[in-house]
MARTIGU-543037 format. One line per field, with one value per residue (C-alpha): z, x, y; residue in three letters. Coordinates in pm, whole numbers, plus 50000, padded with zeros to 5 digits. Layout:
N
z [Z ...]
x [X ...]
y [Y ...]
residuo [ala ...]
END
This chain:
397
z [72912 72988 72791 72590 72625 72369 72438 72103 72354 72503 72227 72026 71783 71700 71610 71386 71197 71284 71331 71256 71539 71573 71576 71316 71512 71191 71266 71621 71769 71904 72117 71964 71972 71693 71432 71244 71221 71113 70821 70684 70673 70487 70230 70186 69806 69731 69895 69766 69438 69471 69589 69877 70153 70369 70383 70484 70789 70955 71024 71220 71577 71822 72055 72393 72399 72832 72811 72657 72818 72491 72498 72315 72019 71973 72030 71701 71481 71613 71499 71152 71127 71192 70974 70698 70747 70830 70535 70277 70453 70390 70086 69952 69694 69491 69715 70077 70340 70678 70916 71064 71222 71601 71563 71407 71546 71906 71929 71725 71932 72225 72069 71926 72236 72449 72237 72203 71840 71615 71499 71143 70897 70914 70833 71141 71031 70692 70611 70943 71148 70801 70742 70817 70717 70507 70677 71021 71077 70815 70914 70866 70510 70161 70003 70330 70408 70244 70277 70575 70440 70131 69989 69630 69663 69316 69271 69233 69642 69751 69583 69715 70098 70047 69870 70194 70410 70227 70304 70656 70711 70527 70730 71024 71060 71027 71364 71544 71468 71646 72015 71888 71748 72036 72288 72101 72091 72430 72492 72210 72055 71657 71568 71718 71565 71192 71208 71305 71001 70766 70867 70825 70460 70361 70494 70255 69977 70033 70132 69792 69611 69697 69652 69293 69252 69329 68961 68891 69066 69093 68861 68833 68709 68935 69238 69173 69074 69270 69571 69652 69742 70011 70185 70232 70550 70609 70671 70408 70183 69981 69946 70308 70353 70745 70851 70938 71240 71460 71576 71916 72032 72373 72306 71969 72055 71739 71613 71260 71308 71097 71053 70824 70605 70560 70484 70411 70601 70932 70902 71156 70968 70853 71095 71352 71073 71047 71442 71479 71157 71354 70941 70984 70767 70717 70645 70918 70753 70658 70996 71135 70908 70998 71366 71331 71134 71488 71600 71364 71481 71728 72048 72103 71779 71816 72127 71986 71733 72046 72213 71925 71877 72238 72254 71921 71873 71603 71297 71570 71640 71292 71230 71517 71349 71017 70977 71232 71074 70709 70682 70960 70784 70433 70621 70763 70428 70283 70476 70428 70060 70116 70245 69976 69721 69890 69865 69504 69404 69654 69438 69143 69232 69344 69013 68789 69081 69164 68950 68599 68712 68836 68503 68329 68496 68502 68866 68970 69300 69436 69814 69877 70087 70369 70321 70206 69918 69900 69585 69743 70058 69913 69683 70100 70232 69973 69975 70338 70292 70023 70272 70570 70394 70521 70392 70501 70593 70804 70553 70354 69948]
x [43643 43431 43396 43048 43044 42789 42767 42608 42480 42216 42062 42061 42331 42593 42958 42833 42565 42457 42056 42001 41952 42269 41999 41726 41361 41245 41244 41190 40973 40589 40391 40109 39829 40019 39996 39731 39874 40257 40051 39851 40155 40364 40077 40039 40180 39982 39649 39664 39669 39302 39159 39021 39286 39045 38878 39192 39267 38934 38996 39318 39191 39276 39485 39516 39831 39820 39827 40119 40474 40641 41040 41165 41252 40907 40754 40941 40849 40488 40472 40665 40353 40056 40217 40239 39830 39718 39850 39781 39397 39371 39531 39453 39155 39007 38899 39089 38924 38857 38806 39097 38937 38963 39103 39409 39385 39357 39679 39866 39773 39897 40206 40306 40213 40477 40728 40670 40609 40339 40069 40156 40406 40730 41076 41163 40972 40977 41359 41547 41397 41291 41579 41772 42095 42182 42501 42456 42866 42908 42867 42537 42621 42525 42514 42461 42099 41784 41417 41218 40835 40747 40420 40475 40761 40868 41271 41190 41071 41340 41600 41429 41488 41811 41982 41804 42001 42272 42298 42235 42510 42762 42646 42719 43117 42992 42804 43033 43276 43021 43129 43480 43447 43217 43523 43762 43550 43540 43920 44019 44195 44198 44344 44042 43803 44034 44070 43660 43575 43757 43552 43290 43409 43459 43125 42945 43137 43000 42683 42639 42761 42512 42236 42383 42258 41874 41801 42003 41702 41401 41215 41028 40686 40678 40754 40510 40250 40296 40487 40457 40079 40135 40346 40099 39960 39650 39787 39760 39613 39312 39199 39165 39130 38961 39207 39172 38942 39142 38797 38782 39101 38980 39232 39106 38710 38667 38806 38979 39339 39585 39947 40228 40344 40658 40919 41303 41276 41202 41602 41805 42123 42079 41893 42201 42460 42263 42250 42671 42760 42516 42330 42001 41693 41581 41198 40949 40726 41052 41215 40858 40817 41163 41069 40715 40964 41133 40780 40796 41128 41261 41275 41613 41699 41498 41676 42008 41972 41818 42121 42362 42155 42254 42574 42744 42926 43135 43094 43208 43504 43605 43512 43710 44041 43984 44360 44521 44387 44282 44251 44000 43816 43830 43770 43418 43397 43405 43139 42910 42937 42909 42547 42502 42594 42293 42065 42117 42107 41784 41687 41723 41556 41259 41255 41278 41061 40784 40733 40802 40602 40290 40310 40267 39878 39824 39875 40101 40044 40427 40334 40553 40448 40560 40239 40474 40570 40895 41040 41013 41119 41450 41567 41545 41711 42006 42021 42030 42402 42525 42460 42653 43012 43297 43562 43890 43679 43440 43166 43008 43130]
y [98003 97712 97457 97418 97034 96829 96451 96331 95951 96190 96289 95964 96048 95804 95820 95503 95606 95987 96008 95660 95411 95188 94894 94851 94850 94707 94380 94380 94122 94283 94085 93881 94154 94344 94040 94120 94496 94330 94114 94384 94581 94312 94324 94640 94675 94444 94550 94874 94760 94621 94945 94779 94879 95066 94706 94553 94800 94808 94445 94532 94417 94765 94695 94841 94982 95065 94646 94633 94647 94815 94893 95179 95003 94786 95206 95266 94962 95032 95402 95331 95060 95231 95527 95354 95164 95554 95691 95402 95426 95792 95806 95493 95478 95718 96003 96048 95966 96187 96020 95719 95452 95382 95070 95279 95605 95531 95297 95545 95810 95706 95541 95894 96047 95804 95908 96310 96254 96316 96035 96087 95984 96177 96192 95984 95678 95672 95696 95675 95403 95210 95015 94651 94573 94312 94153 94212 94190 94407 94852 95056 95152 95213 94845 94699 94795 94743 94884 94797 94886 95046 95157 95064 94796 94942 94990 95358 95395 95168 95401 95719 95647 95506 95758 95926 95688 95732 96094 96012 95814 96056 96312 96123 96292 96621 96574 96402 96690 96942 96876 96922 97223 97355 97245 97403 97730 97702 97643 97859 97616 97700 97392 97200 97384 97383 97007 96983 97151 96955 96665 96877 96985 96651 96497 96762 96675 96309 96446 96615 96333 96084 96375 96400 96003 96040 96073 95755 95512 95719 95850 96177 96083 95761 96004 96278 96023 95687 95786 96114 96064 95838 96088 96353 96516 96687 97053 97337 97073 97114 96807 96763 97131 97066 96818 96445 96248 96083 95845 95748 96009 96138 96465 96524 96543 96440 96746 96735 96745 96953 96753 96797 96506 96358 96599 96664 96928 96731 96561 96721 96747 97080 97284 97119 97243 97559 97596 97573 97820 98038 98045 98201 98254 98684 98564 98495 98267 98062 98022 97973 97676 97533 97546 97360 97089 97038 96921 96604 96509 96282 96482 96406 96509 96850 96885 96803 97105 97309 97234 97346 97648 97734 97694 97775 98095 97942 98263 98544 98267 98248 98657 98730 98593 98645 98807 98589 98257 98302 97923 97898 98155 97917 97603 97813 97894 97587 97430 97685 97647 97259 97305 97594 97324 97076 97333 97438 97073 96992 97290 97131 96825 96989 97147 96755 96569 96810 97155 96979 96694 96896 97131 96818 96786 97114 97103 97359 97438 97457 97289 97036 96711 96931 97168 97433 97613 97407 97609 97971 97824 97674 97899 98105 97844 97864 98253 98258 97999 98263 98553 98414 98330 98582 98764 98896 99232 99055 99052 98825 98750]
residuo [unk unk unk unk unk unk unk unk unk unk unk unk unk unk unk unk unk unk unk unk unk unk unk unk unk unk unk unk unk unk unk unk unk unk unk unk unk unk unk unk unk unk unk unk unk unk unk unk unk unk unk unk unk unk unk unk unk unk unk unk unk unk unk unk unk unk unk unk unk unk unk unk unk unk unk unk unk unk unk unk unk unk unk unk unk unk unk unk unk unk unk unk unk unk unk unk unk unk unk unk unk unk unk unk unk unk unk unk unk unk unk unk unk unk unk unk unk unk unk unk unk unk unk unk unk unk unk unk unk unk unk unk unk unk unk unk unk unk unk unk unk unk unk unk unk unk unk unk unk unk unk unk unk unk unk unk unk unk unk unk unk unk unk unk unk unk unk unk unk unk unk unk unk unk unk unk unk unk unk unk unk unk unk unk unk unk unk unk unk unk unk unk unk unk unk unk unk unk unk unk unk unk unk unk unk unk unk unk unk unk unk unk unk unk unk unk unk unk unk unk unk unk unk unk unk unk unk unk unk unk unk unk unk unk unk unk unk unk unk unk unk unk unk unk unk unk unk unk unk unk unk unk unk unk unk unk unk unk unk unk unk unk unk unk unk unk unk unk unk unk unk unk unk unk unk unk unk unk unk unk unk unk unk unk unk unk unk unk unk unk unk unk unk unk unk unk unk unk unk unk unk unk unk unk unk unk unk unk unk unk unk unk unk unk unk unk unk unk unk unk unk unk unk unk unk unk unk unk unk unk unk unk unk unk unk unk unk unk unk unk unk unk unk unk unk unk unk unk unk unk unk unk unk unk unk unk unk unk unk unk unk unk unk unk unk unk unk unk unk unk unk unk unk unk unk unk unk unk unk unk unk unk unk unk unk unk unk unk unk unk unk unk unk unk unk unk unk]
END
């Protein structure tokens, strides 16, 4: 049988870090036309604490980004930039606003649109391009990075996305081990494919130890009611129930636009782990939701999971031996519970960081930043892990 070859390079995943860009675009040098956008953004804490913001970021001069020779890196430092101004400008005072200003909109526009990406705040920006490490001979990891921008500045954000990071990074094993495993299908080599899924096993157990930790620097009521906010879209949200202006976007017509916010949900890690167990979701509305996700990720990533999707067979592998090679059918086992596990606690955490918090202000209206009803939606997401172990009679426990 062929082999179903994955080379993680061309979709921008590392053997170093996972979905995180070997180099920080944090820091990167812009040309001088972004200044005023770089200073506003260093201020922004600050700025947003005078309830004049919207002030602030109509004085951002607009810059003609077709001017500009822009490498891929400087693309995402710009779009993590005017992410962070859009949000804090629609989300920023007392009563959103609906309409972004050209001077924002139009650059971001066409910065999103160079890199197949949407002109909002997502996943991408937020947590994995929104870092710098401390030591730069020291490895990408957990106590050698710190937070790039922030909203608040408050120990409670900077905590958040790096217990993000942090999960990142551990995850980073797991996906290596997916070409592996998809070679070894392909040669029928069990060994392969046994020795791939112990990394996998392991990375999970890592995985779900860091997710264990959130609690430790970030609390709930400072989430639901300082940060949380900021991290909104404007998609299956009452507040901007029509969607936002994008002034001066040519595409748009000056047509409200309907985006997602930032979201778990938009990290590849899990729809990729999902896409080689071959774990799928019964409900429509669900696995329609996780697919419009895709559309907020990197497009490498996306395709990355696409590619996975395609290729993996890896549950009839394992089914198809289940009496030959009981300990391929554990090791399967194992890493479905792994993700199980993630689920149950991201569960959980939903539960402490959102529900209790929105019960508290009479404000119970389960939709995560995502849009979504995130609790309905996860409790799914864990059933669907539960429903896809196997057994020595080819069923699930």
């Amino acid at each position: 049988m062929k082999d179903k070859t994955i080379k993680l390079k061309d979709y921008d995943v590392s053997q170093e870090c996972g979905f995180l860009p070997t180099v920080s675009p944090a820091f990167v040098k812009l040309p001088e036309a972004f200044g005023q956008l770089q200073q506003t953004a260093v201020m922004l804490p600050k700025l947003l604490i005078t309830n004049k913001i919207r002030q602030a970021i109509k004085s951002v001069p607009e810059v003609d980004v077709d001017n500009e020779i822009l490498d891929e890196m400087q693309l995402r430092r710009l779009i993590l930039l005017y992410s962070f101004l859009s949000h804090a400008y629609v989300w920023g005072e007392s009563t959103p606003a609906k309409i972004l200003p050209r001077n924002i909109a139009v650059p971001f526009h066409k910065i999103a649109q160079k890199m197949g990406r949407q002109p909002i705040l997502s996943y991408a920006s937020y947590i994995l391009e929104n870092w710098v490490r401390i030591d730069n001979q020291k490895p990408i990891a957990s106590g050698n990075i710190m937070i790039a921008q922030n909203f608040l500045d408050v120990f409670d954000e900077n905590w958040f996305v790096l217990m993000h990071l942090d999960i990142e990074i551990k995850a980073t094993p797991s996906l290596a081990a997916i070409p592996s495993i998809l070679e070894g299908i392909g040669r029928d080599d069990v060994s392969t494919v046994m020795s791939a899924l112990k990394d996998i096993k392991n990375a999970w157990t890592n995985i779900n130890s860091s997710m264990n930790r959130m609690l430790e620097g970030c609390d709930p009521y400072i989430f639901y009611n300082r940060i949380r906010p900021y991290l909104k879209g404007w998609k299956n949200n009452d507040l901007l129930s029509e969607g936002l202006i994008y002034q001066g976007v040519v595409a748009y017509g000056d047509k409200p636009q309907k985006l997602l916010g930032a979201s778990g949900a938009q990290s590849a890690i899990v729809p990729a782990m999902d896409a080689l167990l071959n774990i799928t979701n019964e409900s429509n509305s669900f696995r329609e939701y996780l697919i419009e996700m895709r559309d907020y990720m990197p497009p490498k990533h996306r395709a990355f999971v696409e590619a996975v999707e395609k290729h993996s067979t890896l549950r009839n592998f394992v089914k198809n031996r289940l009496n030959q090679s009981p300990k391929l059918t554990d090791l399967y086992n194992d890493c479905v519970f792994g993700m199980e596990k993630f689920r149950t606690q991201h569960l959980k955490l939903a539960a402490h960081y959102i529900n209790q918090e929105a019960i508290k202000v009479n404000n119970n209206t389960g939709i995560g930043t995502g849009g979504t009803p995130f609790m309905r939606y996860l409790k799914k997401n864990r059933d669907a892990c539960r429903h896809h172990k196997l057994s020595v009679d080819g069923v699930h426990n």
